[in-house]
C-alpha positions as CSV (number, residue, x, y, z in Angstrom):
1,X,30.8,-22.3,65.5
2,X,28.6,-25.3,65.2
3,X,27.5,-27.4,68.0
4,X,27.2,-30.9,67.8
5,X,24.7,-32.8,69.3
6,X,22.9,-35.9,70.7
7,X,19.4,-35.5,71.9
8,X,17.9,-38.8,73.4
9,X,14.4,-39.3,72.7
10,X,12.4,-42.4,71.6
11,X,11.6,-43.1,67.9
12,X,7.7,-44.6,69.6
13,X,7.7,-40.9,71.1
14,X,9.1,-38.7,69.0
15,X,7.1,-35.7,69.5
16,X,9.6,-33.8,72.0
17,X,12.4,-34.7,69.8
18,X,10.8,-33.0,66.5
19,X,9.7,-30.0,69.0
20,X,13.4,-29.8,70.2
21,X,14.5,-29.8,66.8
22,X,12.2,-27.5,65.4
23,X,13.0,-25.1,68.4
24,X,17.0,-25.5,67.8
25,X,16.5,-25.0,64.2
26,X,14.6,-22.2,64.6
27,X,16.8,-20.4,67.1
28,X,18.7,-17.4,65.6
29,X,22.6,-17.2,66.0
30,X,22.7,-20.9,66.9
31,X,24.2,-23.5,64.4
32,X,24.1,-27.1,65.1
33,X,25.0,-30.8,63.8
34,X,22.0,-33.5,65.1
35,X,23.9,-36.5,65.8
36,X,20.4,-38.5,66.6
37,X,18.9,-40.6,64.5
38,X,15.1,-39.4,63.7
39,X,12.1,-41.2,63.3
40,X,12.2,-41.1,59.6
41,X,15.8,-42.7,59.5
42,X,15.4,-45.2,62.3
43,X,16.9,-49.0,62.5
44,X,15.3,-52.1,61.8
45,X,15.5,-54.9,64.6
46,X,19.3,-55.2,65.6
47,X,20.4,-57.2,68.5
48,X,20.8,-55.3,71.6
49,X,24.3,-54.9,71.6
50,X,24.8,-53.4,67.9
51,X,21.9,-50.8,69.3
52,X,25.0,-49.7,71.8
53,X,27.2,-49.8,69.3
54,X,25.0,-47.0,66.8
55,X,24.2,-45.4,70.2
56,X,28.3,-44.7,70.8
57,X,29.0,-43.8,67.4
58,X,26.0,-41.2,67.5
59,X,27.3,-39.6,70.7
60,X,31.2,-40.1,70.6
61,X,31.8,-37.0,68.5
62,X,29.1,-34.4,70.0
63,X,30.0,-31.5,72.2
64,X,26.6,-32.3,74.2
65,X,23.8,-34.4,74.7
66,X,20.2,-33.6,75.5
67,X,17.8,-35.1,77.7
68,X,14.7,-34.2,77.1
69,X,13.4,-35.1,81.2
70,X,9.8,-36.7,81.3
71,X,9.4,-39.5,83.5
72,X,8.9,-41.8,81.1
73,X,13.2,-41.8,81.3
74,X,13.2,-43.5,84.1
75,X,11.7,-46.6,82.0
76,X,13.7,-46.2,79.5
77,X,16.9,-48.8,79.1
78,X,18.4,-46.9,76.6
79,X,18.4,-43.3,77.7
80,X,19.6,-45.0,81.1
81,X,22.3,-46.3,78.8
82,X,23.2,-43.0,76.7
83,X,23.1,-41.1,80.0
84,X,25.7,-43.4,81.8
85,X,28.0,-43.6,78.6
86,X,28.3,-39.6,77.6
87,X,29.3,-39.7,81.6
88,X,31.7,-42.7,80.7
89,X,33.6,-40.5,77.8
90,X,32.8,-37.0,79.2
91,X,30.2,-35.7,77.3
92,X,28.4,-33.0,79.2
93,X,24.7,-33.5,79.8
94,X,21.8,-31.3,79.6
95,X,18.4,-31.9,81.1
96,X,15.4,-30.1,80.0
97,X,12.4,-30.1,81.9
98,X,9.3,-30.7,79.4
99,X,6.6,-27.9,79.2
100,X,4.5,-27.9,82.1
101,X,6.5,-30.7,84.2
102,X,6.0,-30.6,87.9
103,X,8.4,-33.3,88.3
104,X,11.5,-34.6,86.6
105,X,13.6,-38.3,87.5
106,X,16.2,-38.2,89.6
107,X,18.8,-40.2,87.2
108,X,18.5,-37.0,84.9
109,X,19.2,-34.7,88.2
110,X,22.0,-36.8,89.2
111,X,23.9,-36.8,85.9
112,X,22.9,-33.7,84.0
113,X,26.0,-31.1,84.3
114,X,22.9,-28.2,84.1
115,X,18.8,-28.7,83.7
116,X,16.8,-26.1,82.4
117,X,13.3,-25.3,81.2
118,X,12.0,-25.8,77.8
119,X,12.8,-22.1,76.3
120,X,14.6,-22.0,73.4
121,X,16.5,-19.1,75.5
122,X,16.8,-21.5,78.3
123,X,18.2,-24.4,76.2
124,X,21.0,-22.6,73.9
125,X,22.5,-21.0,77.0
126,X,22.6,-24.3,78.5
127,X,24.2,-26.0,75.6
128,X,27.0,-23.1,75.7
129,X,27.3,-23.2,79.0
130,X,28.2,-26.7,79.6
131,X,30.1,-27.5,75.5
């Protein structure tokens, strides 16, 4: 059965989201649907409010979203905003700590359901665990 999902990520820093891809792609015995946007296919200028609007429509229909947990989060409006809407609607959250992180923000402790290490192990059994 295939998983559905959001991960949040930053189309200025899209690194960690083409890792995170590249490691849920290459994951045996796990399907999936990415319900992000990438880099290649992102918006032009919109006004702030039709940015919520694509962001709800992207994560509406997933079984889980990602978080990939550096601290740049915590600066971030918008995965401040996806985190506190997949908790609005219900959508379980997972937190991944990046490669090498000593520290993660508390906003992705307080509302991720489970946080695990970047493994692709680590991840899939997270995303089963909690969708």
């Amino acid at each position: 059965m295939s998983k559905r999902l959001f991960i949040s990520h930053s189309w200025s820093y899209s690194e960690r989201y083409v890792s995170m891809v590249n490691l849920l792609n290459n994951r045996p015995y796990f399907n999936w649907t990415n319900y992000s946007v990438p880099t290649t296919k992102a918006f032009g200028p919109m006004a702030k409010y039709r940015m919520k609007e694509e962001l709800r429509q992207q994560i509406r229909p997933v079984n889980c979203v990602i978080i990939i947990a550096g601290m740049w989060t915590s600066y971030s409006d918008w995965i401040q905003f996806e985190m506190e809407f997949a908790k609005e609607i219900n959508k379980p959250i997972l937190g991944v700590r990046p490669r090498g992180a000593q520290r993660m923000p508390a906003a992705v402790y307080e509302k991720a359901n489970i946080v695990v290490n970047w493994t692709a192990d680590s991840i899939v059994a997270g995303i089963r665990a909690i969708s």
